[in-house]
Structure formats: C-alpha cells, structure tokens
Phi, psi and omega in degrees: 000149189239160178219124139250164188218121260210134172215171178056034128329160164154180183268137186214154168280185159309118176119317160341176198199143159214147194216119187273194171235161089247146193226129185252156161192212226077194188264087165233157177277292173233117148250127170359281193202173182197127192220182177244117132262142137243158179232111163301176179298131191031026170265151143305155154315131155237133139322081149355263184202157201228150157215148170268156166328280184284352140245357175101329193300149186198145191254121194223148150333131171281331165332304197265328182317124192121315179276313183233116217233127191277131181206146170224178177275128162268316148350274172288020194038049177222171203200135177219140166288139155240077163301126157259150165062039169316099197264220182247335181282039231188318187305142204170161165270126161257138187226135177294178197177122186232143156264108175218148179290092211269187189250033145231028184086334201269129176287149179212156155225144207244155139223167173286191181265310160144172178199151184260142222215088198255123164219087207264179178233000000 
C-alpha cells in the first residue's frame, strides 16, 4: 500500500505565496513521477505540474507556468509545490499524485487526499 500525505494549504491574498508537501511513504520500491492536480468548483481535475524521478524533467499547467515550480526531496519521498504570484482563479483542492514501483514490482498510482488552497482578497 502507498500512502500520500498532503500539507500547507490555507487561505492568501492575491499576489501570495505558498508552498505545499507531499510525502509518500509504504511499500515502495521506486518512484516514477510525482505530480500536482487540482479541481476547482465544478471543473474537472487538471494537472498542475509534473516531474519524473530520473531525469528531473517537469511539465507545468501553462495557466502557472511561471508562477509555480514543482520540486523534490528524493530522499524524504517528497514532492513540493512552491506558489508564487497567487491569483483567485488558483483557489482550488489541490492533490498530490504519485507513479511508483511497490516493492512487489507492481506499478500503483496513489493519490492524497487533497488540501485547499483558497485565494481571496
């Protein structure tokens, strides 16, 4: 079983900055990718920003690109969000997402629970 686990959501004004976790942990072997979605009030999920394991390469929402950078702990299994510039269409649940190799081989893909991310004036 893989467990994420999701931090530093809350409320900011425009222009704000935040920076979430996630932390995977379990039987894990390897991980994959590590990614951000969020889903606003009646939108579908999107895919935020993205990074692979192994080379590092990341992928961003063109909405965010610029404002928001994806980075990780390899170590700690962990994956951060760093918002910048935060505008109100950005308020959203945002949820973590992991592709990882269990330590039976078997590919999983986990999600968090999600953390809310509100940003108003």
């Amino acid at each position: 079983q893989v467990e994420l686990v999701e931090s530093g959501g809350g409320s900011v004004q425009p222009g704000g900055s935040l920076r979430l976790s996630c932390v995977a942990s379990g039987s894990i072997r390897k991980i994959e990718a590590m990614a951000w979605y969020r889903q606003r009030p009646g939108d579908q999920r999107e895919l935020v920003a993205a990074i692979t394991s192994d080379t590092g390469s990341t992928n961003y929402l063109a909405a965010v690109r610029g404002r928001f950078t994806i980075s990780t702990d390899s170590a700690k299994n962990t994956v951060y969000l760093q918002m910048d510039s935060l505008k109100p269409e950005d308020t959203a649940v945002y949820f973590c997402n992991a592709v990882v190799e269990d330590t039976w081989r078997r590919s999983r893909n986990a999600w968090g629970q999600g953390t809310q991310v509100t940003v108003s004036s």
